[in-house]
ZAKEPA-90008 format. One line per 3 residues: number of its first residue (from 1); for each residue x negated, y negated, z of C-alpha. Coordinates in steps of 0.001 Angstrom, whole numbers. Layout:
// ZAKEPA-90008
NUM = X Y Z | ...
END
This chain:
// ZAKEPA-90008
1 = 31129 24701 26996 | 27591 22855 26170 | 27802 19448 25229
4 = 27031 17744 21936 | 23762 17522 21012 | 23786 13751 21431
7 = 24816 13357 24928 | 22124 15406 26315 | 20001 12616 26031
10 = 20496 9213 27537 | 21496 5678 25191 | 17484 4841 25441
13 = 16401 7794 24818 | 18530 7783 21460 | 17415 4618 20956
16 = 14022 4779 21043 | 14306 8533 18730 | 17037 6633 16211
19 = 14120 5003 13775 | 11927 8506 13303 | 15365 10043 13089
22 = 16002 7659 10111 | 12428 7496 8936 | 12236 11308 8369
25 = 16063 11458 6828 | 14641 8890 4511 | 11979 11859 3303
28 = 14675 13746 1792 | 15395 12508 -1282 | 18718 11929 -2624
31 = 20210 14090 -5052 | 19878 13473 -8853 | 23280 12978 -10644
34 = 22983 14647 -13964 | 24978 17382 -14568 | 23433 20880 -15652
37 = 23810 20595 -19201 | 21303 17586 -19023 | 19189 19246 -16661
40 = 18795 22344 -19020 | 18439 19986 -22425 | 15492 18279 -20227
43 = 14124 21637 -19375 | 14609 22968 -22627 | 13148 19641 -24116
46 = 9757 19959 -21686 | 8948 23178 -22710 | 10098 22773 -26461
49 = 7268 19777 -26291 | 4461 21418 -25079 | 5039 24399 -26912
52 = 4303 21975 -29671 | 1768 19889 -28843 | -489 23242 -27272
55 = 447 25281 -30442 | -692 22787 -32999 | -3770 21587 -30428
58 = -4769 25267 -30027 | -4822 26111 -33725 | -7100 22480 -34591
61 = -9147 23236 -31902 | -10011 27096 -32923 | -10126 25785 -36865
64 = -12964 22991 -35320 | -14482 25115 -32512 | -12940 22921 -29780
67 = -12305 23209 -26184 | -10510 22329 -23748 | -7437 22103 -26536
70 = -4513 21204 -23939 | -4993 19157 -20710 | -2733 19120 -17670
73 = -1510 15420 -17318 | 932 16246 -20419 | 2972 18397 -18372
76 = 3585 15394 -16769 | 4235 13374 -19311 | 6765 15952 -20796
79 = 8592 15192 -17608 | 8840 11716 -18577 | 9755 12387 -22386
82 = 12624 14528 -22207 | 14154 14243 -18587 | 13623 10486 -18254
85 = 13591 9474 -22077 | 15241 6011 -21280 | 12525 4942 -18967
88 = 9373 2402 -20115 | 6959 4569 -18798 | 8350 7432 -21066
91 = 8124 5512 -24501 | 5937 6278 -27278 | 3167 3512 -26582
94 = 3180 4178 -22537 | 2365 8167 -23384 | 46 7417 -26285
97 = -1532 4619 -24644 | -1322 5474 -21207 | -3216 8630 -21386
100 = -5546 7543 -24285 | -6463 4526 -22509 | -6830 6287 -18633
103 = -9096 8716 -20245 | -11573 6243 -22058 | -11559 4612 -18201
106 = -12555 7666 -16731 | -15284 8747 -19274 | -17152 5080 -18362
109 = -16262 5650 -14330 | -18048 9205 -14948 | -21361 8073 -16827
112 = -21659 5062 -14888 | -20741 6121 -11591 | -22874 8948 -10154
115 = -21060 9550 -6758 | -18148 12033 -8044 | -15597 10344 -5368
118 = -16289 6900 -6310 | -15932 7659 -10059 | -12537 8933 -9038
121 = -10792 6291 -7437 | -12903 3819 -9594 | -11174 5729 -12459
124 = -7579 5623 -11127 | -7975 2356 -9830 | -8780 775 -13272
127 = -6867 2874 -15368 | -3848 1587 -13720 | -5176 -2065 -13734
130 = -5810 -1513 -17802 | -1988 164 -17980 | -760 -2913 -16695
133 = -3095 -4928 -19256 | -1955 -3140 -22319 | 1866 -2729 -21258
136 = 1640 940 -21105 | 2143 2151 -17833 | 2697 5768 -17661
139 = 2030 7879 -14381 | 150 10665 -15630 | -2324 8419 -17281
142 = -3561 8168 -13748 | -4013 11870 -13635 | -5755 11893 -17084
145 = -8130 9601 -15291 | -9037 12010 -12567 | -8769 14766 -14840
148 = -11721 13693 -16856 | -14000 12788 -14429 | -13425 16013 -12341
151 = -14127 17502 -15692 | -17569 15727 -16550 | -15961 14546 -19835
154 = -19262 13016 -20798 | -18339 12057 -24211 | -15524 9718 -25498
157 = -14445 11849 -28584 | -12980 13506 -25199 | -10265 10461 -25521
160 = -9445 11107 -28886 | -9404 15062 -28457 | -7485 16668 -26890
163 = -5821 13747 -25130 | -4643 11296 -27676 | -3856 14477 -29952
166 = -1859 16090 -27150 | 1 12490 -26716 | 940 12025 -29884
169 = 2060 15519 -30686 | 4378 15547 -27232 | 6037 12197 -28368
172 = 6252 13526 -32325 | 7996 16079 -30947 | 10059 13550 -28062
175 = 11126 12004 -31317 | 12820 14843 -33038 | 14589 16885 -30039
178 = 15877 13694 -27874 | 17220 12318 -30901 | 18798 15644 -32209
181 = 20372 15457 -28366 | 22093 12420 -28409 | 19171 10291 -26312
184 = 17720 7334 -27631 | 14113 7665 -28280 | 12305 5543 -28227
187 = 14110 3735 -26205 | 14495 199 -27873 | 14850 -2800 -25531
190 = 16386 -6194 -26502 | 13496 -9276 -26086 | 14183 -11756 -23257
193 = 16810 -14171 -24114 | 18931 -11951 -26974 | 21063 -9882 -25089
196 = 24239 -11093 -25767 | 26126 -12792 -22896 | 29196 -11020 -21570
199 = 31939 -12589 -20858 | 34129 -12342 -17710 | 30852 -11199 -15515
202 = 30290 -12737 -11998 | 26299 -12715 -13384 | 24416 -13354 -15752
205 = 21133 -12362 -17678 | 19036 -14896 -15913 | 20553 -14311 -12533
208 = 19242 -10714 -13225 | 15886 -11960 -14134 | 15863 -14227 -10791
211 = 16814 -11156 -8569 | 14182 -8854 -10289 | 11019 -11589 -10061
214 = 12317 -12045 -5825 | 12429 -7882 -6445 | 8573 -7726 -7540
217 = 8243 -4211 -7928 | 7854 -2061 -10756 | 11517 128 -11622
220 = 11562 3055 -14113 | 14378 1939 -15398 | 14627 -626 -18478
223 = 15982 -4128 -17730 | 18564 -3769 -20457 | 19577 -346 -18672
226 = 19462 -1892 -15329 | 21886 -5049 -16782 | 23918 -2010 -18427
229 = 24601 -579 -15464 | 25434 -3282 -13307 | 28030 -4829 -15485
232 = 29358 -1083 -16097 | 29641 -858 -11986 | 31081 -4299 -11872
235 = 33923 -3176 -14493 | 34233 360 -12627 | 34713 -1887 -9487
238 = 37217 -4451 -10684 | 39500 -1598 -12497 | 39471 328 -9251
241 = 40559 -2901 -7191 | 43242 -4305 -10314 | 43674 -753 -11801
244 = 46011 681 -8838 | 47707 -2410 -8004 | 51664 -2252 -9107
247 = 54168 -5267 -9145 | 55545 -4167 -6270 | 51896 -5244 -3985
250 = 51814 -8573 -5284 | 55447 -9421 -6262 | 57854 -12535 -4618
253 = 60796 -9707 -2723 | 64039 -10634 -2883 | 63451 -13976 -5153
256 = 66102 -17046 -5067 | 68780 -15989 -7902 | 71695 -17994 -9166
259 = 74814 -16688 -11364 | 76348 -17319 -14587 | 78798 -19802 -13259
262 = 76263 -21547 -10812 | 76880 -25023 -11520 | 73456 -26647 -12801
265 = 73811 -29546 -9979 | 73228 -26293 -7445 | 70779 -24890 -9305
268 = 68770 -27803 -9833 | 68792 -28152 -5648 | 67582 -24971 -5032
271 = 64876 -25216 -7672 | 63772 -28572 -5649 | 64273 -27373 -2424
274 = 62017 -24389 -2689 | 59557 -25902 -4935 | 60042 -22884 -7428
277 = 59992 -23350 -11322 | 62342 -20737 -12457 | 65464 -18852 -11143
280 = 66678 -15354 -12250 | 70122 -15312 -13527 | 71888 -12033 -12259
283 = 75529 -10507 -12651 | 77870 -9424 -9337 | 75252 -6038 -9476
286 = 71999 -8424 -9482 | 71143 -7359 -12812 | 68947 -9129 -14894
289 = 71178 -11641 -17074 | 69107 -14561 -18021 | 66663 -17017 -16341
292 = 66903 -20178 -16211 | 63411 -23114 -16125 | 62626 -26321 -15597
295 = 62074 -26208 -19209 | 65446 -25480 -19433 | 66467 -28521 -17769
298 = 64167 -30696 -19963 | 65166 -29265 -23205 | 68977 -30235 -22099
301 = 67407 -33691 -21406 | 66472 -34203 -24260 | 62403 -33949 -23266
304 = 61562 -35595 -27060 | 62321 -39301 -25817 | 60590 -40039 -22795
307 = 61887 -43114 -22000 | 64501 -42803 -19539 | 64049 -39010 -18800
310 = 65396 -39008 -15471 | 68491 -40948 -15860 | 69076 -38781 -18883
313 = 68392 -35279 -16278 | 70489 -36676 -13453 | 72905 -37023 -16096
316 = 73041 -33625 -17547 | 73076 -32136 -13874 | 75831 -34039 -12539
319 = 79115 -32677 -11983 | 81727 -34375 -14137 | 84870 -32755 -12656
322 = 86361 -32184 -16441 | 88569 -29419 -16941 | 87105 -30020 -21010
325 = 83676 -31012 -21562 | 80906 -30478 -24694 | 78255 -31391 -21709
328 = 76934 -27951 -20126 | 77602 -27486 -16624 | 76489 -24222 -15408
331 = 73289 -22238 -15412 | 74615 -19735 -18087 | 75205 -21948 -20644
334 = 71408 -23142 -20415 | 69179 -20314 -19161 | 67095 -17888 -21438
337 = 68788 -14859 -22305 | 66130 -13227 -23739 | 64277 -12290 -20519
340 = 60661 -10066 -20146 | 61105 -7827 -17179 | 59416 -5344 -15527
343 = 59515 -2643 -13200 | 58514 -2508 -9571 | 56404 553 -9933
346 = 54282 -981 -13336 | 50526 -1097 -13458 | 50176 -5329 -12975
349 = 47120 -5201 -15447 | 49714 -4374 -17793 | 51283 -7782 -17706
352 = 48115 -9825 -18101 | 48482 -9847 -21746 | 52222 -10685 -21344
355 = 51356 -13389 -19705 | 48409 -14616 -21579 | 49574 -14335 -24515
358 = 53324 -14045 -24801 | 53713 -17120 -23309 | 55715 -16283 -20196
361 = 55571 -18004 -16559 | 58000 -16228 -14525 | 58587 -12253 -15143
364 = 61530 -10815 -12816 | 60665 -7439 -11252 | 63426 -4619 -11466
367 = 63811 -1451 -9772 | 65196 2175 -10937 | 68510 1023 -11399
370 = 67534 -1935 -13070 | 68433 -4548 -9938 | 66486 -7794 -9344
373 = 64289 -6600 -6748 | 61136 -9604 -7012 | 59295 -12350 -9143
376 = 56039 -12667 -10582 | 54730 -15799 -11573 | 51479 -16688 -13132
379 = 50118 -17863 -9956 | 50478 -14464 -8239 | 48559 -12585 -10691
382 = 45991 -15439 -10802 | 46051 -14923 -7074 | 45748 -11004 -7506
385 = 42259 -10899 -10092 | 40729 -13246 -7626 | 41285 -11278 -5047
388 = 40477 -8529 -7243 | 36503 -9536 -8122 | 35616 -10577 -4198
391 = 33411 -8568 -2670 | 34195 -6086 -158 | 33936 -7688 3568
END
Protein backbone atom coordinates (compact mmCIF):
# COMPACT_ATOMS: atom_id res chain seq x y z
CA UNK A 1 0.00 0.00 0.00
CA UNK A 2 1.77 3.56 -0.89
CA UNK A 3 1.43 6.11 1.54
CA UNK A 4 -0.42 9.42 1.40
CA UNK A 5 0.87 11.85 -0.60
CA UNK A 6 1.76 14.00 2.41
CA UNK A 7 3.93 11.77 4.34
CA UNK A 8 6.33 11.19 1.64
CA UNK A 9 7.81 14.27 2.45
CA UNK A 10 9.21 15.33 5.77
CA UNK A 11 7.31 18.30 8.33
CA UNK A 12 10.06 20.90 6.72
CA UNK A 13 9.78 19.96 3.67
CA UNK A 14 5.86 20.64 3.91
CA UNK A 15 6.63 23.53 5.51
CA UNK A 16 8.72 25.24 3.45
CA UNK A 17 6.16 23.97 0.08
CA UNK A 18 2.83 25.06 2.35
CA UNK A 19 2.94 29.02 1.17
CA UNK A 20 3.36 28.26 -2.90
CA UNK A 21 0.88 25.52 -2.14
CA UNK A 22 -1.47 28.31 -0.85
CA UNK A 23 -0.20 31.02 -3.14
CA UNK A 24 -1.11 29.02 -6.32
CA UNK A 25 -4.65 27.67 -4.68
CA UNK A 26 -5.22 31.34 -4.24
CA UNK A 27 -5.01 31.58 -8.39
CA UNK A 28 -8.11 29.74 -8.72
CA UNK A 29 -10.76 31.81 -8.28
CA UNK A 30 -13.72 31.08 -6.32
CA UNK A 31 -16.86 30.23 -7.82
CA UNK A 32 -19.53 32.88 -8.67
CA UNK A 33 -22.91 32.31 -6.86
CA UNK A 34 -25.59 33.23 -9.29
CA UNK A 35 -27.68 30.73 -10.40
CA UNK A 36 -28.13 29.96 -14.27
CA UNK A 37 -31.09 31.88 -14.89
CA UNK A 38 -28.98 35.06 -14.01
CA UNK A 39 -26.11 33.87 -15.78
CA UNK A 40 -28.19 33.42 -19.07
CA UNK A 41 -30.28 36.97 -18.50
CA UNK A 42 -26.52 38.46 -18.25
CA UNK A 43 -25.54 36.62 -21.34
CA UNK A 44 -28.58 37.29 -23.04
CA UNK A 45 -28.35 41.01 -21.80
CA UNK A 46 -24.45 41.34 -23.28
CA UNK A 47 -25.26 40.31 -26.50
CA UNK A 48 -28.82 41.99 -26.64
CA UNK A 49 -26.52 45.34 -25.96
CA UNK A 50 -24.13 45.18 -28.46
CA UNK A 51 -26.37 43.98 -30.94
CA UNK A 52 -27.71 47.43 -30.35
CA UNK A 53 -25.22 49.68 -29.98
CA UNK A 54 -23.14 47.94 -33.37
CA UNK A 55 -26.49 47.87 -35.32
CA UNK A 56 -27.43 51.47 -34.85
CA UNK A 57 -23.37 52.51 -34.95
CA UNK A 58 -23.02 50.51 -38.20
CA UNK A 59 -26.01 52.03 -39.97
CA UNK A 60 -24.75 56.05 -38.79
CA UNK A 61 -21.53 55.22 -39.75
CA UNK A 62 -22.40 53.81 -43.49
CA UNK A 63 -25.21 56.86 -43.73
CA UNK A 64 -21.86 59.34 -42.79
CA UNK A 65 -19.07 57.29 -44.44
CA UNK A 66 -17.53 56.34 -41.07
CA UNK A 67 -15.15 53.85 -39.85
CA UNK A 68 -14.19 52.08 -37.42
CA UNK A 69 -18.19 52.07 -36.30
CA UNK A 70 -17.79 49.61 -33.15
CA UNK A 71 -14.66 49.41 -30.91
CA UNK A 72 -13.64 46.53 -28.67
CA UNK A 73 -13.54 48.00 -25.05
CA UNK A 74 -17.56 47.84 -25.19
CA UNK A 75 -17.52 44.24 -25.03
CA UNK A 76 -16.18 44.93 -21.92
CA UNK A 77 -18.25 47.24 -20.77
CA UNK A 78 -21.34 45.03 -21.70
CA UNK A 79 -19.83 42.77 -19.12
CA UNK A 80 -20.21 45.36 -16.63
CA UNK A 81 -23.84 46.52 -17.74
CA UNK A 82 -25.76 43.49 -17.65
CA UNK A 83 -23.81 40.85 -15.47
CA UNK A 84 -22.65 43.34 -12.83
CA UNK A 85 -25.47 46.09 -13.22
CA UNK A 86 -25.31 46.94 -9.40
CA UNK A 87 -21.70 47.84 -9.47
CA UNK A 88 -20.31 51.80 -9.70
CA UNK A 89 -18.15 51.03 -12.35
CA UNK A 90 -21.20 49.70 -14.40
CA UNK A 91 -23.46 52.92 -14.10
CA UNK A 92 -24.43 55.15 -16.77
CA UNK A 93 -21.79 58.04 -16.07
CA UNK A 94 -18.73 55.40 -15.36
CA UNK A 95 -19.52 53.79 -19.11
CA UNK A 96 -20.27 57.12 -20.75
CA UNK A 97 -17.60 58.86 -19.05
CA UNK A 98 -15.17 56.32 -18.55
CA UNK A 99 -14.65 55.46 -22.09
CA UNK A 100 -15.35 59.01 -23.48
CA UNK A 101 -12.94 60.45 -21.19
CA UNK A 102 -9.96 57.42 -21.59
CA UNK A 103 -10.22 58.01 -25.22
CA UNK A 104 -9.77 61.92 -25.32
CA UNK A 105 -6.51 60.83 -22.92
CA UNK A 106 -5.22 58.64 -25.38
CA UNK A 107 -5.73 60.85 -28.53
CA UNK A 108 -3.33 63.69 -26.56
CA UNK A 109 -0.80 60.64 -25.27
CA UNK A 110 -0.75 59.71 -29.19
CA UNK A 111 -0.04 63.27 -30.81
CA UNK A 112 2.11 64.28 -28.12
CA UNK A 113 3.98 61.30 -27.41
CA UNK A 114 5.96 59.90 -30.36
CA UNK A 115 7.43 56.66 -28.75
CA UNK A 116 4.28 54.20 -29.34
CA UNK A 117 5.09 52.40 -25.78
CA UNK A 118 5.30 55.48 -23.85
CA UNK A 119 2.04 56.85 -25.34
CA UNK A 120 0.59 53.63 -24.03
CA UNK A 121 1.19 53.47 -20.54
CA UNK A 122 1.16 57.37 -20.53
CA UNK A 123 -2.42 56.78 -21.83
CA UNK A 124 -3.53 54.14 -19.28
CA UNK A 125 -1.78 55.72 -16.64
CA UNK A 126 -3.74 59.04 -16.93
CA UNK A 127 -6.86 57.81 -18.04
CA UNK A 128 -7.20 56.07 -14.83
CA UNK A 129 -5.85 59.12 -12.83
CA UNK A 130 -8.73 61.34 -14.83
CA UNK A 131 -11.43 58.28 -13.94
CA UNK A 132 -10.70 58.85 -10.51
CA UNK A 133 -10.99 62.81 -11.10
CA UNK A 134 -14.34 62.73 -12.71
CA UNK A 135 -15.88 59.79 -10.49
CA UNK A 136 -16.19 57.51 -13.36
CA UNK A 137 -14.12 54.68 -13.02
CA UNK A 138 -14.87 51.99 -15.39
CA UNK A 139 -12.23 49.23 -16.40
CA UNK A 140 -12.49 49.18 -19.98
CA UNK A 141 -11.95 52.86 -20.19
CA UNK A 142 -8.40 51.76 -19.67
CA UNK A 143 -8.60 49.61 -22.70
CA UNK A 144 -10.25 52.43 -24.76
CA UNK A 145 -7.07 54.21 -23.86
CA UNK A 146 -4.75 51.69 -25.40
CA UNK A 147 -7.12 51.04 -28.01
CA UNK A 148 -6.75 54.44 -29.51
CA UNK A 149 -3.33 54.94 -29.42
CA UNK A 150 -2.54 51.44 -30.91
CA UNK A 151 -4.97 52.72 -33.44
CA UNK A 152 -3.29 56.20 -34.34
CA UNK A 153 -6.65 57.86 -33.50
CA UNK A 154 -5.17 61.16 -34.53
CA UNK A 155 -8.25 63.13 -34.29
CA UNK A 156 -10.60 63.77 -31.27
CA UNK A 157 -13.99 63.52 -33.18
CA UNK A 158 -12.49 59.81 -32.58
CA UNK A 159 -13.91 60.43 -28.79
CA UNK A 160 -17.14 61.41 -29.81
CA UNK A 161 -17.43 58.65 -32.67
CA UNK A 162 -17.61 55.73 -32.31
CA UNK A 163 -16.79 55.70 -28.60
CA UNK A 164 -19.12 58.00 -26.82
CA UNK A 165 -21.86 56.80 -29.46
CA UNK A 166 -21.12 53.15 -28.69
CA UNK A 167 -21.35 54.17 -24.75
CA UNK A 168 -24.33 55.68 -24.80
CA UNK A 169 -26.17 53.30 -27.05
CA UNK A 170 -24.87 50.12 -24.70
CA UNK A 171 -26.25 51.95 -21.53
CA UNK A 172 -29.68 53.15 -23.60
CA UNK A 173 -30.04 49.83 -24.11
CA UNK A 174 -28.64 48.72 -20.14
CA UNK A 175 -31.60 50.89 -19.32
CA UNK A 176 -34.40 49.11 -21.01
CA UNK A 177 -33.43 45.21 -20.64
CA UNK A 178 -32.03 45.33 -16.83
CA UNK A 179 -35.00 47.12 -15.91
CA UNK A 180 -37.48 44.87 -17.91
CA UNK A 181 -35.40 42.02 -15.71
CA UNK A 182 -36.01 43.02 -12.42
CA UNK A 183 -32.28 44.83 -11.87
CA UNK A 184 -31.98 48.22 -10.86
CA UNK A 185 -30.36 50.34 -13.39
CA UNK A 186 -28.90 52.64 -12.81
CA UNK A 187 -28.14 51.69 -9.79
CA UNK A 188 -29.13 54.63 -7.38
CA UNK A 189 -27.06 55.05 -4.20
CA UNK A 190 -28.22 56.89 -1.03
CA UNK A 191 -25.68 60.19 -0.23
CA UNK A 192 -23.51 59.84 2.89
CA UNK A 193 -25.39 60.40 5.99
CA UNK A 194 -29.25 59.39 4.68
CA UNK A 195 -29.38 55.88 4.90
CA UNK A 196 -31.64 55.28 7.46
CA UNK A 197 -30.28 53.75 10.69
CA UNK A 198 -31.36 50.22 11.52
CA UNK A 199 -32.22 49.32 14.51
CA UNK A 200 -31.12 46.24 16.53
CA UNK A 201 -27.60 46.11 14.42
CA UNK A 202 -24.27 45.47 16.31
CA UNK A 203 -22.95 48.40 13.57
CA UNK A 204 -23.57 51.13 12.26
CA UNK A 205 -23.25 53.36 9.04
CA UNK A 206 -20.21 55.15 10.27
CA UNK A 207 -18.57 52.10 11.71
CA UNK A 208 -18.87 50.92 8.02
CA UNK A 209 -17.37 54.04 6.75
CA UNK A 210 -14.39 53.66 9.46
CA UNK A 211 -13.70 49.98 8.34
CA UNK A 212 -13.80 50.91 4.55
CA UNK A 213 -11.30 54.25 4.87
CA UNK A 214 -8.70 51.51 7.23
CA UNK A 215 -9.89 49.16 3.95
CA UNK A 216 -8.44 51.77 1.27
CA UNK A 217 -9.08 49.94 -1.70
CA UNK A 218 -11.39 50.34 -4.40
CA UNK A 219 -14.61 47.42 -4.20
CA UNK A 220 -17.03 46.91 -7.14
CA UNK A 221 -19.57 46.77 -5.05
CA UNK A 222 -21.74 49.94 -3.88
CA UNK A 223 -21.43 51.00 -0.21
CA UNK A 224 -25.18 50.85 0.20
CA UNK A 225 -24.92 47.16 -1.28
CA UNK A 226 -22.00 46.37 0.82
CA UNK A 227 -24.12 47.83 4.19
CA UNK A 228 -27.10 45.69 2.56
CA UNK A 229 -25.41 42.79 2.76
CA UNK A 230 -23.81 42.87 5.93
CA UNK A 231 -26.85 43.61 7.96
CA UNK A 232 -28.70 40.85 5.70
CA UNK A 233 -25.69 38.30 6.92
CA UNK A 234 -25.94 39.63 10.40
CA UNK A 235 -29.88 38.79 10.41
CA UNK A 236 -29.15 35.37 8.46
CA UNK A 237 -26.64 34.81 11.38
CA UNK A 238 -28.70 35.71 14.42
CA UNK A 239 -31.93 33.65 13.03
CA UNK A 240 -29.67 30.67 12.52
CA UNK A 241 -28.22 30.99 16.22
CA UNK A 242 -32.07 32.11 17.90
CA UNK A 243 -34.03 30.44 15.01
CA UNK A 244 -33.35 26.63 16.16
CA UNK A 245 -33.25 27.20 19.74
CA UNK A 246 -36.52 25.54 21.58
CA UNK A 247 -37.60 26.09 25.30
CA UNK A 248 -36.35 23.07 26.12
CA UNK A 249 -32.20 24.50 25.51
CA UNK A 250 -32.66 27.36 27.60
CA UNK A 251 -35.49 26.44 30.06
CA UNK A 252 -35.18 26.19 34.30
CA UNK A 253 -35.90 21.75 34.42
CA UNK A 254 -37.84 20.65 36.96
CA UNK A 255 -38.75 24.33 38.48
CA UNK A 256 -39.82 24.77 42.37
CA UNK A 257 -43.82 24.18 42.27
CA UNK A 258 -46.26 24.54 45.10
CA UNK A 259 -50.06 23.21 45.26
CA UNK A 260 -53.41 24.53 45.66
CA UNK A 261 -53.47 24.03 49.36
CA UNK A 262 -49.76 25.19 49.95
CA UNK A 263 -50.16 27.43 52.73
CA UNK A 264 -48.84 31.04 51.60
CA UNK A 265 -46.41 31.13 54.85
CA UNK A 266 -44.57 28.01 52.80
CA UNK A 267 -44.76 29.48 49.76
CA UNK A 268 -43.51 32.72 50.66
CA UNK A 269 -40.20 30.64 52.18
CA UNK A 270 -39.47 28.95 49.25
CA UNK A 271 -39.87 32.03 47.08
CA UNK A 272 -37.10 33.66 49.60
CA UNK A 273 -35.07 30.86 49.94
CA UNK A 274 -34.37 30.35 46.29
CA UNK A 275 -34.41 33.89 45.34
CA UNK A 276 -37.11 33.08 42.59
CA UNK A 277 -40.06 35.53 41.75
CA UNK A 278 -42.77 33.21 40.79
CA UNK A 279 -43.91 29.58 41.56
CA UNK A 280 -46.04 27.31 39.27
CA UNK A 281 -49.13 26.09 40.85
CA UNK A 282 -49.71 22.36 39.76
CA UNK A 283 -52.44 19.61 40.59
CA UNK A 284 -51.43 15.83 42.11
CA UNK A 285 -50.48 15.20 37.99
CA UNK A 286 -48.15 18.49 37.92
CA UNK A 287 -50.40 20.11 35.62
CA UNK A 288 -50.43 23.57 35.07
CA UNK A 289 -53.10 25.13 37.62
CA UNK A 290 -52.15 28.63 38.36
CA UNK A 291 -48.98 30.61 39.31
CA UNK A 292 -48.54 32.40 41.89
CA UNK A 293 -45.92 36.13 42.12
CA UNK A 294 -44.54 38.30 44.26
CA UNK A 295 -47.05 40.51 42.78
CA UNK A 296 -49.37 38.32 44.11
CA UNK A 297 -48.22 38.77 47.50
CA UNK A 298 -48.22 42.61 47.17
CA UNK A 299 -51.57 42.93 45.69
CA UNK A 300 -52.86 40.85 48.96
CA UNK A 301 -50.84 43.52 50.89
CA UNK A 302 -52.43 45.92 49.88
CA UNK A 303 -49.24 47.44 47.63
CA UNK A 304 -51.45 51.02 47.27
CA UNK A 305 -50.37 52.27 50.89
CA UNK A 306 -46.84 52.03 51.35
CA UNK A 307 -46.53 52.83 54.67
CA UNK A 308 -46.24 49.86 56.68
CA UNK A 309 -45.96 47.30 53.76
CA UNK A 310 -44.17 44.74 55.53
CA UNK A 311 -46.05 44.48 58.68
CA UNK A 312 -49.10 44.44 56.47
CA UNK A 313 -47.18 41.18 54.19
CA UNK A 314 -46.03 39.37 57.31
CA UNK A 315 -49.50 39.71 58.18
CA UNK A 316 -51.24 38.28 55.25
CA UNK A 317 -48.61 35.31 55.23
CA UNK A 318 -48.94 34.27 58.67
CA UNK A 319 -50.70 31.30 59.70
CA UNK A 320 -53.70 32.12 61.86
CA UNK A 321 -54.69 28.56 62.89
CA UNK A 322 -58.64 29.46 62.19
CA UNK A 323 -60.78 26.77 61.22
CA UNK A 324 -62.99 30.18 59.61
CA UNK A 325 -61.20 32.99 58.22
CA UNK A 326 -62.06 35.88 55.28
CA UNK A 327 -57.98 36.28 55.33
CA UNK A 328 -56.47 33.96 52.42
CA UNK A 329 -54.21 31.39 53.50
CA UNK A 330 -53.08 29.27 50.74
CA UNK A 331 -51.46 29.77 47.38
CA UNK A 332 -54.73 28.92 45.45
CA UNK A 333 -56.75 31.40 46.71
CA UNK A 334 -54.10 34.11 45.49
CA UNK A 335 -52.20 32.86 42.43
CA UNK A 336 -53.10 33.71 38.70
CA UNK A 337 -55.26 31.34 37.12
CA UNK A 338 -55.03 32.55 33.92
CA UNK A 339 -51.53 31.21 33.09
CA UNK A 340 -49.40 31.58 29.42
CA UNK A 341 -47.69 28.30 28.86
CA UNK A 342 -45.75 26.75 26.50
CA UNK A 343 -44.41 23.72 25.20
CA UNK A 344 -40.98 22.19 25.60
CA UNK A 345 -40.46 21.61 21.94
CA UNK A 346 -41.61 25.61 20.87
CA UNK A 347 -39.42 27.81 18.74
CA UNK A 348 -38.18 30.41 21.90
CA UNK A 349 -38.29 33.36 19.30
CA UNK A 350 -41.82 32.70 19.47
CA UNK A 351 -42.17 33.95 22.99
CA UNK A 352 -40.26 37.19 22.59
CA UNK A 353 -43.33 39.00 21.73
CA UNK A 354 -45.14 37.26 24.65
CA UNK A 355 -42.92 38.55 26.69
CA UNK A 356 -42.42 41.96 25.36
CA UNK A 357 -45.47 42.75 24.95
CA UNK A 358 -48.00 40.67 26.81
CA UNK A 359 -46.60 41.58 29.82
CA UNK A 360 -45.50 38.25 31.27
CA UNK A 361 -42.30 37.43 33.58
CA UNK A 362 -42.45 33.87 34.24
CA UNK A 363 -43.90 31.37 31.37
CA UNK A 364 -44.07 27.57 32.68
CA UNK A 365 -42.84 25.05 30.08
CA UNK A 366 -45.11 21.87 29.48
CA UNK A 367 -44.50 18.73 27.80
CA UNK A 368 -46.80 16.32 25.50
CA UNK A 369 -48.99 15.48 28.15
CA UNK A 370 -49.25 18.80 29.34
CA UNK A 371 -46.95 18.25 32.77
CA UNK A 372 -44.81 21.04 34.29
CA UNK A 373 -41.64 20.07 32.89
CA UNK A 374 -39.48 23.85 33.26
CA UNK A 375 -39.61 27.76 33.65
CA UNK A 376 -38.73 30.53 31.58
CA UNK A 377 -38.23 33.77 32.90
CA UNK A 378 -37.35 36.97 31.23
CA UNK A 379 -33.87 36.72 32.28
CA UNK A 380 -33.26 33.44 30.42
CA UNK A 381 -34.31 34.64 27.15
CA UNK A 382 -32.41 37.92 27.80
CA UNK A 383 -29.61 35.52 28.56
CA UNK A 384 -30.36 33.44 25.28
CA UNK A 385 -30.29 36.70 22.41
CA UNK A 386 -27.08 37.68 24.04
CA UNK A 387 -25.70 34.72 23.64
CA UNK A 388 -27.35 34.62 20.43
CA UNK A 389 -25.48 37.92 18.63
CA UNK A 390 -21.72 36.92 20.08
CA UNK A 391 -19.50 36.02 17.73
CA UNK A 392 -18.39 32.65 17.05
CA UNK A 393 -15.07 31.76 19.23
Amino acid sequence: MSAPPDTLFSSETQARVAPWRAWLRALWPAPVRVDARERWRAIAGAAVGILLAGGLSHWAAGAAGLSPWLVAPIGASAVLVFAVPGSPMAQPWAVVGGNTVSALVGIACFLMIPQPELAAAAAVGLAIAAMFTLRCLHPPGGATALFVVLAQASGFQFAAFPVLTNSLLLVLGGIVYNSLTGRAYPHVQSAPGQTPARTGTRFTSADLDTALAHFNQVLDVSRDDLETLLHDAETAAYQRKLGDLRCSDVMTPDPIAVQFGTPLDEAWALMRKHGIKALPVTDRARRIAGIVTVADFMRHADLDQHDGIGERLRGLVKRLGLTHTERPEVVGQIMTRNVQVASADRYLIELVPVFSQGGHHHIPIIDAEKRLVGIITQSDLVGALYRAVQPAG
